[in-house]
KEKE-3310 file (N, C-alpha, C; in steps of 0.2 Angstrom, whole numbers, plus 5000, padded with zeros to 4 digits):
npx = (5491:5478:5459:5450:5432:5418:5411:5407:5419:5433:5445:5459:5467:5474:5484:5477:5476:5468:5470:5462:5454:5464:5467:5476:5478:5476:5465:5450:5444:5429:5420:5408:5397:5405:5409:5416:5409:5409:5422:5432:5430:5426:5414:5411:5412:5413:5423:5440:5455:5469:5478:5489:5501:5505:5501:5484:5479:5470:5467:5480:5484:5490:5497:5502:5507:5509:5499:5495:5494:5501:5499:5501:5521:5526:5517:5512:5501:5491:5484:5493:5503:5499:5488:5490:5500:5497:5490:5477:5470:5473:5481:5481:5495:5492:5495:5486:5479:5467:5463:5466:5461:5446:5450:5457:5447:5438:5447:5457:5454:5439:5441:5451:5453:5458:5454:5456:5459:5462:5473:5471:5481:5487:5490:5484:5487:5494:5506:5512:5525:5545:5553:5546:5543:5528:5524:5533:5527:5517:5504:5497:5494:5476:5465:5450:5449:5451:5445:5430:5432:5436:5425:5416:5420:5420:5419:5431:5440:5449:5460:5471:5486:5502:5518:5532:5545:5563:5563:5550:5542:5537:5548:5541:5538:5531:5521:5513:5510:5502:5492:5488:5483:5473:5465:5461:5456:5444:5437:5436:5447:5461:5477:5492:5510:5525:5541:5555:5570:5568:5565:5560:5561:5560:5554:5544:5536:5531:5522:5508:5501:5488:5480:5477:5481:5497:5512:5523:5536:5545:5557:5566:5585:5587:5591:5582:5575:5569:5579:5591:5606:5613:5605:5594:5576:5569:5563:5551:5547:5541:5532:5522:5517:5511:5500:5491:5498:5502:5513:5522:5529:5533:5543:5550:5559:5569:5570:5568:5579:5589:5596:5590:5575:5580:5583:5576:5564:5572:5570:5560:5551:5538:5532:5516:5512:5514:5523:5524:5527:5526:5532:5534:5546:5553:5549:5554:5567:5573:5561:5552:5540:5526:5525:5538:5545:5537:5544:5558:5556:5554:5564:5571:5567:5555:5540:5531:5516:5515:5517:5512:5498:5500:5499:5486:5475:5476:5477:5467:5458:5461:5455:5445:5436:5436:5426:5423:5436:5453:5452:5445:5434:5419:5407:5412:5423:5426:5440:5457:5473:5486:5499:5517:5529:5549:5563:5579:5593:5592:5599:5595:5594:5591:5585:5596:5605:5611:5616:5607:5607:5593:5585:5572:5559:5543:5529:5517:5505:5492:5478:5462:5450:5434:5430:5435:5447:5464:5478:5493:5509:5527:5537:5547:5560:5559:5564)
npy = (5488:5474:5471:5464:5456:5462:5456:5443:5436:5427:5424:5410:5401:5407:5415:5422:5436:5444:5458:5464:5455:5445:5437:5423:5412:5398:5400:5400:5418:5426:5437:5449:5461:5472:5471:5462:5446:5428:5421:5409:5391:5396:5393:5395:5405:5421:5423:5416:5419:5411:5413:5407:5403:5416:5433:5439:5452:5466:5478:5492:5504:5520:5533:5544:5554:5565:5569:5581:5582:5592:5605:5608:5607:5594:5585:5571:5555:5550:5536:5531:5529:5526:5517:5507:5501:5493:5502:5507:5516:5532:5546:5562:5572:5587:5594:5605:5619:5630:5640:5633:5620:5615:5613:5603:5593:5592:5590:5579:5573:5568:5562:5552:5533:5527:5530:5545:5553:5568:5579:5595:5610:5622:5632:5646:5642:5630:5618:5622:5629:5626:5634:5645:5645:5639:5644:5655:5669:5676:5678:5670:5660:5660:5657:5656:5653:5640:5634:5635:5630:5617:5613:5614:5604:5590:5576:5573:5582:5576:5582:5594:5601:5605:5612:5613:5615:5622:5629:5631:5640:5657:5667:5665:5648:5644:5651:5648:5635:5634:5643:5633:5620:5628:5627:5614:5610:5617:5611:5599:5590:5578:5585:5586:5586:5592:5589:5589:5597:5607:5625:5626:5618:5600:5596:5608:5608:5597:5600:5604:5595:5583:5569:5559:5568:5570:5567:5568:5562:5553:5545:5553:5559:5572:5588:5589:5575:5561:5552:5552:5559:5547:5538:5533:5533:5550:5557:5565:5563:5550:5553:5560:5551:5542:5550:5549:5553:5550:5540:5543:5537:5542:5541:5547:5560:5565:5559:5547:5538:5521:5520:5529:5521:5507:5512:5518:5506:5497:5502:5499:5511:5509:5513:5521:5521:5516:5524:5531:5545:5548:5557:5569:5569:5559:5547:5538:5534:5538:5532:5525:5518:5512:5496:5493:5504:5498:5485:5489:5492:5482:5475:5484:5479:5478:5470:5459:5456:5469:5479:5474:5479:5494:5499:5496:5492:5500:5512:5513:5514:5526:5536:5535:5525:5512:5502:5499:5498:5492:5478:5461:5454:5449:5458:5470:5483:5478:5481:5475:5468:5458:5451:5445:5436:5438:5433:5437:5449:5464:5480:5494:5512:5523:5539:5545:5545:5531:5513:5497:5480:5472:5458:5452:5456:5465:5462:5468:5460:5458:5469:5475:5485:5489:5478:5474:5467:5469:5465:5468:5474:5471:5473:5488:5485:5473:5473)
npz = (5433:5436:5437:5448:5442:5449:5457:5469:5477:5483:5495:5494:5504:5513:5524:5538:5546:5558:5568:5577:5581:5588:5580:5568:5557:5543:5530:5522:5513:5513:5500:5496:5488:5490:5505:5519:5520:5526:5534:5535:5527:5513:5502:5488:5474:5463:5457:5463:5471:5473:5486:5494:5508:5505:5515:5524:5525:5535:5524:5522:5532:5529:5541:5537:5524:5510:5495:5489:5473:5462:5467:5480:5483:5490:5486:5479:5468:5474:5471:5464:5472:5483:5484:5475:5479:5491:5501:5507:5512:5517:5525:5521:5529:5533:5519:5514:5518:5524:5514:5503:5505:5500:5487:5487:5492:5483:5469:5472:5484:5482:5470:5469:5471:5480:5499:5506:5520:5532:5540:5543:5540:5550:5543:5533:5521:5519:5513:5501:5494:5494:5495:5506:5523:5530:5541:5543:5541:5552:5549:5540:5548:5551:5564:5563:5550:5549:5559:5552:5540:5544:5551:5539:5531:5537:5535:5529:5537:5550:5561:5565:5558:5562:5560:5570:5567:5562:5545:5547:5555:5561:5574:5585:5588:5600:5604:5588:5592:5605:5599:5588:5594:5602:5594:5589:5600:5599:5589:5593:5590:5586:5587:5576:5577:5571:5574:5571:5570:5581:5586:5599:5615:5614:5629:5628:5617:5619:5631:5630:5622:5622:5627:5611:5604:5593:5588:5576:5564:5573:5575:5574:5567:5573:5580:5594:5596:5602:5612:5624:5629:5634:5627:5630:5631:5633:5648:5649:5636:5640:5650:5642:5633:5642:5646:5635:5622:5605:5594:5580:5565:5550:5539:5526:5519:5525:5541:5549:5559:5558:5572:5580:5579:5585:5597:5606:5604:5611:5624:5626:5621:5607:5592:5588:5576:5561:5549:5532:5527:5515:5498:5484:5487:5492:5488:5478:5486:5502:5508:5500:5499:5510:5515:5516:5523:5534:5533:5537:5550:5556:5557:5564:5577:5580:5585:5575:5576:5582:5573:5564:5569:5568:5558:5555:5562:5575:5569:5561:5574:5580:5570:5571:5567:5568:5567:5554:5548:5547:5552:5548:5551:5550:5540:5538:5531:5513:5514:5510:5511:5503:5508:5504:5512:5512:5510:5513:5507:5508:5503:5512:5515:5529:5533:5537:5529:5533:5530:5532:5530:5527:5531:5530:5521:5516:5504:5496:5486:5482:5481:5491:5486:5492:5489:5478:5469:5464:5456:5460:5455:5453:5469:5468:5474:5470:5453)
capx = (5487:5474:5455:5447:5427:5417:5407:5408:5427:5437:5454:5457:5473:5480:5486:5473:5479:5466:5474:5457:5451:5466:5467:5479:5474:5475:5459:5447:5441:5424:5417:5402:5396:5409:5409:5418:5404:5412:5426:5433:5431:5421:5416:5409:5410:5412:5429:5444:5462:5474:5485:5491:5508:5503:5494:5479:5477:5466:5469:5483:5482:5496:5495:5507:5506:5507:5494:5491:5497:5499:5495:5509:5526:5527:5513:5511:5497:5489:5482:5498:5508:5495:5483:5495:5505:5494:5487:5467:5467:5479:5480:5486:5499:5493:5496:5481:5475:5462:5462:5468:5456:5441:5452:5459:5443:5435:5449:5462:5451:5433:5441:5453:5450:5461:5452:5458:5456:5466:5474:5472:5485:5484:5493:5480:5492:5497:5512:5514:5532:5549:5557:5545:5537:5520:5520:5535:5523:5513:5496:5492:5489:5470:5461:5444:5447:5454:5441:5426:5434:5436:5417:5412:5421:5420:5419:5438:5445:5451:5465:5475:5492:5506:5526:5537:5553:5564:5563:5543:5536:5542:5551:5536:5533:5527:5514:5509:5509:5497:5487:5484:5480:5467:5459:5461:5451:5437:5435:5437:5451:5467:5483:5498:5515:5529:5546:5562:5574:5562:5566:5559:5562:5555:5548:5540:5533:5523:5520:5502:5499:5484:5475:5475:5486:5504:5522:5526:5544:5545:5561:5572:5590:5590:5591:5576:5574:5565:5581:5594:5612:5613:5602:5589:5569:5567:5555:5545:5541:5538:5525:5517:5515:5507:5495:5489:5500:5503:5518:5520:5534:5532:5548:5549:5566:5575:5564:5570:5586:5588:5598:5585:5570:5583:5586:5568:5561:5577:5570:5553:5544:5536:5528:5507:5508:5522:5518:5528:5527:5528:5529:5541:5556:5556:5545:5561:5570:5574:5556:5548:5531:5523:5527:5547:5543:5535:5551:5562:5553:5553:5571:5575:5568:5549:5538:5526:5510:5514:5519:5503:5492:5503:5496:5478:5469:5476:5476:5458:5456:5462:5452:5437:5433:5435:5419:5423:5442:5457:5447:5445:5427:5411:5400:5417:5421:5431:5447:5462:5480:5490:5508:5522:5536:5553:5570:5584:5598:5590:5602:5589:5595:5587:5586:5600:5613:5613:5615:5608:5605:5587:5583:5564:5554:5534:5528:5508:5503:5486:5473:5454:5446:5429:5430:5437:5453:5468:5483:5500:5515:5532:5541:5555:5565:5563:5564)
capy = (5484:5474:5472:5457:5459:5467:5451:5440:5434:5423:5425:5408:5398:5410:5414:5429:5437:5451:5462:5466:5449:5442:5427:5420:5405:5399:5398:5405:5425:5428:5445:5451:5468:5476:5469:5453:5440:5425:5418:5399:5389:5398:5385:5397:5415:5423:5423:5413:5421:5407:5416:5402:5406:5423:5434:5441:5456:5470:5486:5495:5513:5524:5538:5550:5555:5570:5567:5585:5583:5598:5612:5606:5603:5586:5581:5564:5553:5544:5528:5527:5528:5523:5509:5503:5499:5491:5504:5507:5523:5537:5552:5567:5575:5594:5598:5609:5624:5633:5642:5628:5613:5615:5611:5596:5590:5591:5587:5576:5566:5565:5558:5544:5527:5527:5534:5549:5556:5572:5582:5601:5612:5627:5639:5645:5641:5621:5618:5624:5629:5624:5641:5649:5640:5640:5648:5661:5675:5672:5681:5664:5657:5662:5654:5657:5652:5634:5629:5635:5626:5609:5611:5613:5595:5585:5568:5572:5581:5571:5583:5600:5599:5610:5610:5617:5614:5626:5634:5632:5642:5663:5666:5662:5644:5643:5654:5646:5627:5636:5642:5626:5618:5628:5627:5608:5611:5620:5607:5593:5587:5579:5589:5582:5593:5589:5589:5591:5603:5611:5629:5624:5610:5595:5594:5613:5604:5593:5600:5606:5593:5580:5561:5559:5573:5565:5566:5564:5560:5552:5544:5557:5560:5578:5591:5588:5570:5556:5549:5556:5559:5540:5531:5531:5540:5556:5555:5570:5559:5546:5556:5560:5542:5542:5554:5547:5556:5546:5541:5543:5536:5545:5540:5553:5560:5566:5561:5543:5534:5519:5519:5530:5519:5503:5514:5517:5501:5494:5506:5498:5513:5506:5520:5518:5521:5517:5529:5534:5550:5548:5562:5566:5568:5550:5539:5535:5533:5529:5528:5521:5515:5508:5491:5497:5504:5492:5481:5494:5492:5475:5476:5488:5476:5480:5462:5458:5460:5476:5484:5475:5486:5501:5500:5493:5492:5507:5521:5514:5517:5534:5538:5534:5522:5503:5499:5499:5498:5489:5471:5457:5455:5447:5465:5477:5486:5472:5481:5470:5468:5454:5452:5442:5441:5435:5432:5438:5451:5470:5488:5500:5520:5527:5546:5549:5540:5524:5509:5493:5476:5471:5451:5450:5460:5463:5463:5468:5455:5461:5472:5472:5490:5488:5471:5475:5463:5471:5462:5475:5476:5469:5477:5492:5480:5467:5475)
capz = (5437:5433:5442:5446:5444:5455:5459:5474:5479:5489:5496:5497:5507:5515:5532:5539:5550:5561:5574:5583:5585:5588:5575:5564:5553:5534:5530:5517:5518:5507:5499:5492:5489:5497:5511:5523:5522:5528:5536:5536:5519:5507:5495:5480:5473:5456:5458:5465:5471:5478:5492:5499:5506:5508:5524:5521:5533:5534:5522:5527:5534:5529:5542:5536:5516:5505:5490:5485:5469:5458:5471:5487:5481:5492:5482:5473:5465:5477:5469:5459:5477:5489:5483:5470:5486:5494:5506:5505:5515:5518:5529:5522:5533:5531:5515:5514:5520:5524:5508:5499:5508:5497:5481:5489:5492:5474:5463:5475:5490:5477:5464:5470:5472:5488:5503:5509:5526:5529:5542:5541:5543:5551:5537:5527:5514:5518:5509:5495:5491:5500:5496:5510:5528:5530:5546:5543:5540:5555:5546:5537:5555:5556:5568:5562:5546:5550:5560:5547:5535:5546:5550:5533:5529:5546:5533:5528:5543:5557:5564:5564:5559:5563:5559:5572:5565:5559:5546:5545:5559:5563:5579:5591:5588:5605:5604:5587:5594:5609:5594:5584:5600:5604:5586:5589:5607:5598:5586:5597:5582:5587:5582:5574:5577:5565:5579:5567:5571:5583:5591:5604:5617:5614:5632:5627:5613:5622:5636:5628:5618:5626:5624:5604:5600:5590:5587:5569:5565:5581:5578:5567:5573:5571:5588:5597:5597:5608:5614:5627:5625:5637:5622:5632:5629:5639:5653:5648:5632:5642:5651:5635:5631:5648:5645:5631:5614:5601:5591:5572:5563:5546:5538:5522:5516:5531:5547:5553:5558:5562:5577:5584:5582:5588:5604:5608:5605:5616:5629:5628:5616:5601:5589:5587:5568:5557:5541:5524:5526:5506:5497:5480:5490:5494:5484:5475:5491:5504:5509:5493:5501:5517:5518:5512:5530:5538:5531:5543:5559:5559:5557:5571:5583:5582:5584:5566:5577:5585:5566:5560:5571:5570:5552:5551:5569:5579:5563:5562:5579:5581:5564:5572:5560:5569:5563:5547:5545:5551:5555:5546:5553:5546:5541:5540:5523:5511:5512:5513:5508:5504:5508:5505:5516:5508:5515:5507:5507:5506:5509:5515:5519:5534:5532:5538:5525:5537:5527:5535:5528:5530:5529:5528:5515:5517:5499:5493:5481:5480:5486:5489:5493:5492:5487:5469:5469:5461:5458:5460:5452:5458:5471:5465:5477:5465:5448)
cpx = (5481:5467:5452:5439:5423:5412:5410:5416:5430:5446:5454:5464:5475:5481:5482:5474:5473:5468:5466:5455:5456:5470:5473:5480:5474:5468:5457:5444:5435:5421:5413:5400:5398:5411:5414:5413:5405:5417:5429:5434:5425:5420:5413:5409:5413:5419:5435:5452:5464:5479:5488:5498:5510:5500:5489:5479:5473:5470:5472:5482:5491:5495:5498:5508:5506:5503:5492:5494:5496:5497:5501:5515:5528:5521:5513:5504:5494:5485:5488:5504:5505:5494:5487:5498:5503:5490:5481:5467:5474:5478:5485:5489:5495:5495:5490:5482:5469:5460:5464:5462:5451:5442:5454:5454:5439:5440:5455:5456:5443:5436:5448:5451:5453:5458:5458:5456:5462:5468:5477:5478:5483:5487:5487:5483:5493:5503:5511:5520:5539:5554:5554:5541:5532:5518:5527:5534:5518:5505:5494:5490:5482:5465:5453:5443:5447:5447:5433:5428:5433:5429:5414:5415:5423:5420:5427:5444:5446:5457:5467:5481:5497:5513:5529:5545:5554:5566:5556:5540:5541:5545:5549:5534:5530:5521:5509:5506:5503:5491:5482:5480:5475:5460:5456:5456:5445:5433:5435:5441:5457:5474:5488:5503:5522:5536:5553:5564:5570:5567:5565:5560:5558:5550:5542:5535:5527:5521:5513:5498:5496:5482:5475:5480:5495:5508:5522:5533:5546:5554:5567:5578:5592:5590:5583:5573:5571:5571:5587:5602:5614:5609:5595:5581:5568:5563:5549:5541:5536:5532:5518:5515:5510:5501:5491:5492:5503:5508:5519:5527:5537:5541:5551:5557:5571:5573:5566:5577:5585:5592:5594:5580:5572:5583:5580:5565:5565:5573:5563:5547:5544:5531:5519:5506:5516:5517:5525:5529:5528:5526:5534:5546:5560:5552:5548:5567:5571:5567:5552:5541:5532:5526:5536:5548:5542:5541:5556:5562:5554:5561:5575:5571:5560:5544:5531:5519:5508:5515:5513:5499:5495:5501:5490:5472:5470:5477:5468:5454:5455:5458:5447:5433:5436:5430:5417:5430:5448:5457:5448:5438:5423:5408:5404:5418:5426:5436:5453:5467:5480:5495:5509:5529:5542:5557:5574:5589:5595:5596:5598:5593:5589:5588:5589:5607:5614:5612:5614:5605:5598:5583:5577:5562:5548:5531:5522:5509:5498:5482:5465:5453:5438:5426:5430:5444:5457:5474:5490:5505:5521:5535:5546:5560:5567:5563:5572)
cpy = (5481:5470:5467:5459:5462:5461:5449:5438:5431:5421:5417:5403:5402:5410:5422:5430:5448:5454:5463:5460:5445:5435:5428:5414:5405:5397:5404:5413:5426:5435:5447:5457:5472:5475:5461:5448:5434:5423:5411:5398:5390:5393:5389:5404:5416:5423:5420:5416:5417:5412:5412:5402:5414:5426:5438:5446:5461:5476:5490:5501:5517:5530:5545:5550:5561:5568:5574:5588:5590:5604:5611:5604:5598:5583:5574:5561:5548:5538:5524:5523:5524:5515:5506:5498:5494:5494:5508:5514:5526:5542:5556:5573:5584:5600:5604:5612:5626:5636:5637:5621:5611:5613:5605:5591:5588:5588:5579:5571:5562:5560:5552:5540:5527:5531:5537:5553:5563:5575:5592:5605:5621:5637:5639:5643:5634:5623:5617:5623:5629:5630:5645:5643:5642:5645:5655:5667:5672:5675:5677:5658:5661:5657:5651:5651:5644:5632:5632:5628:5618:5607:5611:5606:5591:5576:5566:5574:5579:5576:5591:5600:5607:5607:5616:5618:5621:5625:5635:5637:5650:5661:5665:5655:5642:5646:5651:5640:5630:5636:5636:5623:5620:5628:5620:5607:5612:5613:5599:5588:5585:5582:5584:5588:5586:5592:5590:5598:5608:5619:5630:5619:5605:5593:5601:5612:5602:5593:5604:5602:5584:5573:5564:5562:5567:5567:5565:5565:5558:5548:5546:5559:5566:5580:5589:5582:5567:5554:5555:5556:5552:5536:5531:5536:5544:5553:5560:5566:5554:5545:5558:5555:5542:5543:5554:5550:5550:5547:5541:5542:5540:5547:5546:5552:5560:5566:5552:5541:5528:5515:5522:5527:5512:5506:5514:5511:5496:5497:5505:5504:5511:5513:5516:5520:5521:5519:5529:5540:5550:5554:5562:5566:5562:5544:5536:5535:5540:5529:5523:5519:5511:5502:5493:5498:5500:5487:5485:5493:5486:5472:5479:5484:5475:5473:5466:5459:5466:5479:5482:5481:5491:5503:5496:5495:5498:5514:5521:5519:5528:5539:5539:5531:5514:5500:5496:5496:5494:5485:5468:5454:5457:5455:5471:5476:5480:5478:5477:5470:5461:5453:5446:5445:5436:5437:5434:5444:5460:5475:5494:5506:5521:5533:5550:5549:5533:5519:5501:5487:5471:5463:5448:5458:5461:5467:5463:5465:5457:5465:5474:5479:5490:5484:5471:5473:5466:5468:5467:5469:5473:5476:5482:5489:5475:5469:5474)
cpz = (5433:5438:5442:5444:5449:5460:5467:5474:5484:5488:5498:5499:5510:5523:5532:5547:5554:5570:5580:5586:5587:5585:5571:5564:5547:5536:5525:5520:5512:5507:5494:5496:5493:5501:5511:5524:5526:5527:5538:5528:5516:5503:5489:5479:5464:5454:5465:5466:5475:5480:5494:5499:5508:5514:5521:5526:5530:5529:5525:5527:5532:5534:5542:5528:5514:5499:5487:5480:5465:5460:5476:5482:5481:5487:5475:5473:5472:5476:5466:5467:5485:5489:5479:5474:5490:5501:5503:5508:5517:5522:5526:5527:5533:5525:5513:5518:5521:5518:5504:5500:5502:5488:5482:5490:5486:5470:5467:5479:5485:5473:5464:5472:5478:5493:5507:5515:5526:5538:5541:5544:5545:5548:5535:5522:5512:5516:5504:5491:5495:5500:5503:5517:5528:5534:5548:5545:5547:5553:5544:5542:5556:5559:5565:5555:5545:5553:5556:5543:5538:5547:5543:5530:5534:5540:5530:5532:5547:5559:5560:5564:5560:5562:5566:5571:5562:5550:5539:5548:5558:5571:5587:5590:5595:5604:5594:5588:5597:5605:5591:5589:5603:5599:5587:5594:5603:5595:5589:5593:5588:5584:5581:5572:5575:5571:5577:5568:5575:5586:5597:5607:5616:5619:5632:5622:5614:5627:5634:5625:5624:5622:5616:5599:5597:5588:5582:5569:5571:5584:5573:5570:5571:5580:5588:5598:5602:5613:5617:5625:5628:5632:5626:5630:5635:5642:5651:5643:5634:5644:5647:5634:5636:5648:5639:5622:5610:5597:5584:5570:5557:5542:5533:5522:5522:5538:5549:5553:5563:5568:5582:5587:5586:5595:5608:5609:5609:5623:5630:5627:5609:5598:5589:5581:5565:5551:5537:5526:5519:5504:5490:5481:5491:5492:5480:5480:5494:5508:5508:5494:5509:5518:5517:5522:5535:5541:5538:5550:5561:5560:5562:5576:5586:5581:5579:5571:5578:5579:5561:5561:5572:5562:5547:5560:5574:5572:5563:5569:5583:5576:5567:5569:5561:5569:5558:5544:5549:5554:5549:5548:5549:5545:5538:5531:5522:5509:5516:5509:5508:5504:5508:5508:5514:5513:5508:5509:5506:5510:5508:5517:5524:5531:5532:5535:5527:5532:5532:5531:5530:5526:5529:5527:5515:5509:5498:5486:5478:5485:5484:5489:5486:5490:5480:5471:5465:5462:5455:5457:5454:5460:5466:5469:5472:5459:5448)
residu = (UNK:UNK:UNK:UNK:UNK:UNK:UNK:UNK:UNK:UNK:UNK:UNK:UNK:UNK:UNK:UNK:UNK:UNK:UNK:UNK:UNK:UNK:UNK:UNK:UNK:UNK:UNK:UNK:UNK:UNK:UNK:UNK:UNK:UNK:UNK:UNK:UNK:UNK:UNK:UNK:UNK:UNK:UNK:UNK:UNK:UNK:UNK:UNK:UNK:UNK:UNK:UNK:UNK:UNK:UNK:UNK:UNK:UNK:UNK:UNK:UNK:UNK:UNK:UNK:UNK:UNK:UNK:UNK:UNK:UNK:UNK:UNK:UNK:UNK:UNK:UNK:UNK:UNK:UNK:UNK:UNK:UNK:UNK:UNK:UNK:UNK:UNK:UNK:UNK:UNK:UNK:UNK:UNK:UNK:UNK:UNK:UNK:UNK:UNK:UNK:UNK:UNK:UNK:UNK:UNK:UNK:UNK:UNK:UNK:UNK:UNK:UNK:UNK:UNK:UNK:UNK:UNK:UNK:UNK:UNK:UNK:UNK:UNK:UNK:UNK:UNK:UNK:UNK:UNK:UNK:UNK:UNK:UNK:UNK:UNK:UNK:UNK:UNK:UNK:UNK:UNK:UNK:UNK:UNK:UNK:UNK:UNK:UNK:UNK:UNK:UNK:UNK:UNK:UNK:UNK:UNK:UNK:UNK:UNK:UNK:UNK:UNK:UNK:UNK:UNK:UNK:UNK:UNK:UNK:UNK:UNK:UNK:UNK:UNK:UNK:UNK:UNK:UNK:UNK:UNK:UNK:UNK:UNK:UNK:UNK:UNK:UNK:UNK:UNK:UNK:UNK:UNK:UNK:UNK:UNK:UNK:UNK:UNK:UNK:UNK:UNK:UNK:UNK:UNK:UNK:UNK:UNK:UNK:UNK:UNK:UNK:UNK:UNK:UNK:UNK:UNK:UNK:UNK:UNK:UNK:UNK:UNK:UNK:UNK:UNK:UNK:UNK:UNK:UNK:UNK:UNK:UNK:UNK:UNK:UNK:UNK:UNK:UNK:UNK:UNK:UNK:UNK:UNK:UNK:UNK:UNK:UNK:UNK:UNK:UNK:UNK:UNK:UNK:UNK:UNK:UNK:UNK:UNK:UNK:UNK:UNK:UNK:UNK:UNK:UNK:UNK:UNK:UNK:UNK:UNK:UNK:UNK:UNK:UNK:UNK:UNK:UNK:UNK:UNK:UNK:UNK:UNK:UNK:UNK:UNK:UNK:UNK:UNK:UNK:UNK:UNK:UNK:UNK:UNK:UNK:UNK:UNK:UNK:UNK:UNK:UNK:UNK:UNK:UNK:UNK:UNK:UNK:UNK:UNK:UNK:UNK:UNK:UNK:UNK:UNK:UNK:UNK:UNK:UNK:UNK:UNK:UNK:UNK:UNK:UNK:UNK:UNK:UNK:UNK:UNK:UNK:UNK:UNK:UNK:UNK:UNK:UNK:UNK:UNK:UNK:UNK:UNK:UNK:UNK:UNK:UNK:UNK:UNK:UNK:UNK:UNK:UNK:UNK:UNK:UNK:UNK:UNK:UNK:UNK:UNK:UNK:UNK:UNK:UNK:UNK:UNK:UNK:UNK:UNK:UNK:UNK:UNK:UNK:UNK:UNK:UNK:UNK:UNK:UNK:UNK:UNK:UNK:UNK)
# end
């Protein structure tokens, strides 16, 4: 990669494209000091990058990621796999612990350029190693310790995560889901419960989980899924949408298919975050990165605005951080992506083996974060 200055800059020709305010228009986007200064035809800055042809859109949000390299086995680089990518902020899935947080914090979230936000898990352990689950042993569930720990870093917890699949949890996942959930209560955090291969029912699942709280791997075609033996989406999910849970795509190695998310989106649900779940299992497929994904969804049937803001204005939102992120708006931080989108002839794996033929491609050309211009790499699609 290489960086532009840190000066003034203007994105300029492109088609800009902000989910919150509604707009898309070519027109120039201007940035100084980190920030979005003006909007329209910038006529001067320290530096000039012609887009034209390209979209300008807000900084993507990956909300599903492993990043704890070196310490988690899912663990990868996140500036090589994130920002490289073209996504400005990440959420990592749980890979941390309570006894593990505090080193995630110093040598992993401090020190990338990529912001990281985090979801705690409620192993003291996190994930570690895939010979053993986290939550097996149920003694590395303490309550106590989980939420100390979330209060001592309130600027990188956003959330308590939990896996109830097998064969992460011991023979009460109910009784730890209730757990997490009341750690999440204390903390007034929302949870995120991981749904593959559950031992439990899927409507047992979420019949605890409230406003905020989310579904990751929401359309994986293992037991326990969204969709009924008719194709259609349960009603209990349905009620969960209802009630405010939210849906998380988080494609990773073995966690989407896409006849699943096809059936769903036919059935009128559409996910509220399409994520990576990136981790080393699948950063060399069949995830490979964020827009890779994005490319997916748009394919099974999911329209280009709703899979913008499933990865810029509602991750924002749910972060707590649409003031600052997932805009294109005069004030807000200058993180932005640039994509191009190519026609052509792609065979993409789901999770589950599926081979489908994918005829538009969403490619990051460049990216801003903090109004430092980087221009990326060619796709591994096109190499």
């Amino acid at each position: 990669m290489s960086d532009s200055n840190t000066g003034a800059l203007t994105l300029r020709g492109g088609r800009v494209i902000d989910p919150i305010a509604g707009s898309d228009d070519v027109r120039d986007l201007a940035v100084s000091g980190g920030r979005i200064v003006a909007a329209g035809d910038a006529t001067s800055s320290a530096e000039t990058l012609d887009v034209s042809g390209m979209m300008v859109v807000p900084g993507l949000i990956d909300y599903h990621v492993h990043v704890y390299e070196g310490v988690s086995h899912y663990g990868i680089d996140a500036d090589t796999y994130c920002l490289q990518r073209g996504v400005t902020t990440a959420v990592d899935a749980g890979s941390a612990g309570a006894q593990t947080f505090p080193g995630f914090q110093r040598f992993i979230i401090s020190a990338a350029k990529t912001d990281i936000l985090a979801f705690l898990n409620i192993s003291t352990s996190g994930l570690l190693i895939p010979e053993v689950g986290e939550l097996e042993d149920s003694r590395f569930l303490i309550s106590e310790k989980a939420i100390a720990v979330a209060r001592q870093y309130p600027e990188s917890i956003i959330g308590i995560k939990i896996r109830v699949g097998e064969p992460m949890t011991d023979d009460d996942p109910g009784k730890q889901l209730r757990e997490a959930k009341a750690v999440a209560r204390e903390l007034n955090l929302p949870m995120m419960v991981h749904i593959t291969d559950t031992l439990l029912p899927l409507d047992a699942v979420l019949e605890p989980m409230t406003d905020g709280d989310v579904i990751t791997h929401c359309f994986h075609g293992k037991r326990g899924g969204v969709i009924d033996e008719h194709g259609h989406v349960h009603s209990y999910v349905r009620d969960a949408i209802d009630r405010g849970v939210l849906l998380d795509v988080a494609h990773g190695r073995s966690s989407f298919s896409f006849d699943v998310a096809r059936a769903a989106l036919a059935d009128g649900v559409a996910p509220h975050f399409t994520s990576s779940d990136l981790h080393i299992y699948c950063a060399d497929g069949p995830a490979f990165d964020l827009t890779t994904c994005m490319s997916k969804m748009l394919h099974v049937g999911m329209s280009f605005e709703d899979m913008l803001a499933s990865v810029t204005s509602r991750p924002a939102a749910a972060l707590g951080r649409a003031d600052e992120l997932g805009s294109l708006k005069v004030g807000t931080t200058a993180d932005i992506t640039v994509l191009e989108s190519l026609e052509g002839r792609w065979e993409f794996k789901d999770a589950e083996g599926s081979t489908n033929v994918v005829e538009q491609f969403l490619v990051p050309r460049w990216v801003v974060k903090n109004g430092v211009a980087t221009k990326l790499q060619p796709s591994v699609h096109e190499r």
